[in-house]
N, C-alpha and C positions, 0 to 999 in steps of 0.2 A: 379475896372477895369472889364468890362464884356468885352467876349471873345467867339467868335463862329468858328465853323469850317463845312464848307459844303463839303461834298463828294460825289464825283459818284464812282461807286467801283460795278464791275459785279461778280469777282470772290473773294472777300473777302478781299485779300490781301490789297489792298490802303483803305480800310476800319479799319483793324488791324493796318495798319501806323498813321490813323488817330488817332484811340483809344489812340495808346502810345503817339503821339504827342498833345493828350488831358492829357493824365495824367503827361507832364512835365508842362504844362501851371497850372493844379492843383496844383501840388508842388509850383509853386508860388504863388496861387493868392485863390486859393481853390474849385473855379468852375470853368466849360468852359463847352459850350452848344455844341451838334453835331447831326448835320442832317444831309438828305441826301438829293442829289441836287433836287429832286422830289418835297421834302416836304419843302425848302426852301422860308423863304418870302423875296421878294427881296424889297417889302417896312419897312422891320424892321431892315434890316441891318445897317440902318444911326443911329439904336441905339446903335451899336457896337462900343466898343473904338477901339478894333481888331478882325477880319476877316481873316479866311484862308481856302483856296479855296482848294481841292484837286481831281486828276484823274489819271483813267490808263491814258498810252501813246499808240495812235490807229496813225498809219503811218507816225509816227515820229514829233508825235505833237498832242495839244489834241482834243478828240473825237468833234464829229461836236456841239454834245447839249450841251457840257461845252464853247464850244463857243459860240451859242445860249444865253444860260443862261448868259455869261459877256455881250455880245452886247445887251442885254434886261433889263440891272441894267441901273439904276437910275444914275444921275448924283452923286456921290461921293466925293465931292470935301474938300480933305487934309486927306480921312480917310485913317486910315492905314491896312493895309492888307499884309497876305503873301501866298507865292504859293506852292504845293508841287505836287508828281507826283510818282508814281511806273511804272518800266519800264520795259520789258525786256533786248535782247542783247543792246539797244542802247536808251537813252532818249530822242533822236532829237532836237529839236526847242521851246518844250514844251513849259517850264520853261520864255524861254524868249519871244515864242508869246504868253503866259499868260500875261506877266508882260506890254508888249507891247498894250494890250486890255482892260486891267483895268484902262491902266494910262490913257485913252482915256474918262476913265469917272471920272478921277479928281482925284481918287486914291493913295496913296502911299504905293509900295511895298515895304516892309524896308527888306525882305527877304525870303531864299526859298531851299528845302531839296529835293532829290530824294531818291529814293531805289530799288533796282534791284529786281527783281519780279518773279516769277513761273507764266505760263502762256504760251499757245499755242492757232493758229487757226486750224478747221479741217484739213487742208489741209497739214501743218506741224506733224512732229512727235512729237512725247511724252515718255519720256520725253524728256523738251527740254534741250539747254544751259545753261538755268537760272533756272533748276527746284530744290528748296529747300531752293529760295529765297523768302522772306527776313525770315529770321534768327534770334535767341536772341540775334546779336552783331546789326542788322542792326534796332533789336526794340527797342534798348538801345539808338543806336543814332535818333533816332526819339525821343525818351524821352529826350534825352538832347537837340535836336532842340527844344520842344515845351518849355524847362525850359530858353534855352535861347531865342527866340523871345520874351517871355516877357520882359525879362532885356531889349532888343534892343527898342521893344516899349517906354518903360518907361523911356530909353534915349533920341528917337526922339521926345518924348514926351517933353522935357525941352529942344532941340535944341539942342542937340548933334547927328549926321548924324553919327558919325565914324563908327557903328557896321552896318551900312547898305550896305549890298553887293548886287550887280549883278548878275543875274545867269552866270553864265560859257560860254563863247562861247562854239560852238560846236567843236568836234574837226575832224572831218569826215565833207571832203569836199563835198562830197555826198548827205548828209543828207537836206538841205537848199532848191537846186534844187528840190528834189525829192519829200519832204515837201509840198511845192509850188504845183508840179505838182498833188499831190492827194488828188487836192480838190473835193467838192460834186459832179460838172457836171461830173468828170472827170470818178470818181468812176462808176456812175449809167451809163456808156459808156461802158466799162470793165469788172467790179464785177460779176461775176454769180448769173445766177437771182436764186433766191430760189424757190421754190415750197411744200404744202404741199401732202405727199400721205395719202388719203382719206381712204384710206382702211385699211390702220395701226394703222391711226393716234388714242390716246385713249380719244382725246377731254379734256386731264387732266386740261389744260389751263396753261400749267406752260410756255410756250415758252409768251403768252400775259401778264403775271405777271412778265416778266423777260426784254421782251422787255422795254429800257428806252425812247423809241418815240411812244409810241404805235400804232407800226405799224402792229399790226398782231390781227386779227379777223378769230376765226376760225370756228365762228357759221355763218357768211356771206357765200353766195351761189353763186359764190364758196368759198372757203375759201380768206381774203384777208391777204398778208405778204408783205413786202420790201416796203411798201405804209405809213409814208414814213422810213428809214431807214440808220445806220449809221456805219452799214458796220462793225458792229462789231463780229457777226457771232454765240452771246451767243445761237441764239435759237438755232442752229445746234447742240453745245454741249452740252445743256442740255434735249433735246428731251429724254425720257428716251423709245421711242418705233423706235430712228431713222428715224420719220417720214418727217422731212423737207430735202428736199433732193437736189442736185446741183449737175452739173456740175465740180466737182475740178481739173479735171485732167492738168490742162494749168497751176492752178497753183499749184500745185504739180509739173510739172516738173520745176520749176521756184526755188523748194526749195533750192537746192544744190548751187547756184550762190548766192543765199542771203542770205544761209548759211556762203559762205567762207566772206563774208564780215562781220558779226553779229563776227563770231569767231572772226577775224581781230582785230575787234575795243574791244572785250572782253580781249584780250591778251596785245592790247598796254594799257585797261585800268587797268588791273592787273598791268603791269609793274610803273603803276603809281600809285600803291595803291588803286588803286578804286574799287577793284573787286576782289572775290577767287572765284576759281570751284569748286563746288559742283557735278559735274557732267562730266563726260569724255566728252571733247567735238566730240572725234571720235567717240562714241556712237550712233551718231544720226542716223535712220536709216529712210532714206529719201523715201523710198518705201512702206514702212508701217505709216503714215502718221495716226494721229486721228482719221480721222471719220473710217477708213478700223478697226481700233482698236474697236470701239466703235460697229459697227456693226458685229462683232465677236460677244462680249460680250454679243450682246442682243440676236443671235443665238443658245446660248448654253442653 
């Protein structure tokens, strides 16, 4: 049985999911290959007996290029594949507009795992709700998702369906509409435009090596950024001179209301087992926000 797992992963975490959910597929079978979405070939996948796709969760559903990347595969037709996702407070639509876009290219998803994640935008504070996520319980069940999608394969494989589930409706009536509404056009309407400062900036090239669109050229005159871009914000945090700079403050005042709703759906998913804190969620302190943190830091 050969067995591949492709990831986009910015801040490491759904890359560490990936790892452990390679190392249950090893316990059964001995190998599993793992790229990242970048360096993925999408004509060699149809030598795959199984295939599993995984990403952060970017506004309640996945980032534009792992959509990219499914709508640019090949026709697939009966392969089996599964889906997975790291999230913060809330997973969205993900799981099920993945599953909804592969099956489009003939695919069969026989299954699919999330996991609650560490992870903030500038504009948000730090820590957040979800910071110390995932965990050695949350990487243990990653290991045992990758030990059982094989079994499940190797069922569907001989015509037994039973072990193939669905992902989860969502349960946040919210989430679907809002989904919907923050698509690409909507974003580049909206989003703060980024800019680099020239005069800071140390030319290290880490925000072009980090970018996954490669949208940013900083030897171009003037420099070019957000050309084209997926609204994920990694350059901003990892600038190590602060040099990409925005406008946040609109959505910083924005944090507190989608705050109370992030906690909302963290609390009813705890009462449902889905979730522990790690982190006081009254802690968050919505005034001091990452990038103000981050530019501290580099002052001292």
């Amino acid at each position: 049985m050969k067995v591949l797992i492709v990831c986009f992963s910015q801040t490491g975490n759904t890359r560490k999911v990936a790892e452990k959910i390679r190392d249950g597929i090893i316990k059964e079978i001995g190998s599993c290959d793992l790229v990242s979405l970048r360096d993925a070939d999408v004509n060699g996948l149809a030598g795959y007996d199984l295939v599993g796709l995984g990403t952060p969760v970017f506004y309640y559903k996945e980032p534009f290029n792992v959509r990219d990347f499914m709508e640019g595969l090949p026709e697939l037709n009966g392969k089996q594949w599964f889906v997975f996702c790291s999230h913060g407070s809330v997973m969205g639509q993900t799981l099920i507009s993945m599953k909804e876009c592969l099956e489009k290219k003939g695919i069969k998803v026989i299954g699919s795992h999330h996991t609650y994640s560490d992870g903030t935008i500038p504009f948000y504070p730090y820590p957040t709700v979800t910071t110390g996520h995932p965990d050695d319980r949350e990487f243990e069940e990653a290991f045992e998702f990758g030990s059982s999608i094989v079994k499940c394969s190797r069922a569907v494989s001989r015509g037994d369906m039973s072990c193939v589930e669905d992902p989860k409706p969502v349960p946040e009536e919210w989430i679907a509409p809002e989904a919907e509404m923050l698509n690409l056009d909507f974003m580049k309407q909206v989003m703060p435009r980024l800019s680099i400062n020239t005069d800071t900036c140390a030319e290290c090239g880490d925000c072009v090596d980090a970018c996954p669109v490669d949208g940013i050229d900083i030897e171009a005159d003037p420099p070019r950024i957000q050309e084209p871009c997926i609204y994920c914000w990694n350059c901003a945090k990892i600038c190590p001179t602060c040099s990409i700079e925005a406008d946040w403050s609109g959505l910083v005042s924005m944090a507190p209301q989608n705050y109370d709703r992030y906690i909302k759906s963290l609390k009813e998913a705890e009462a449902r087992g889905e979730f522990r804190w790690l982190v006081d969620p009254e802690s968050m302190n919505y005034e001091d926000p990452l990038y103000k943190q981050r530019e501290r830091e580099i002052k001292k």
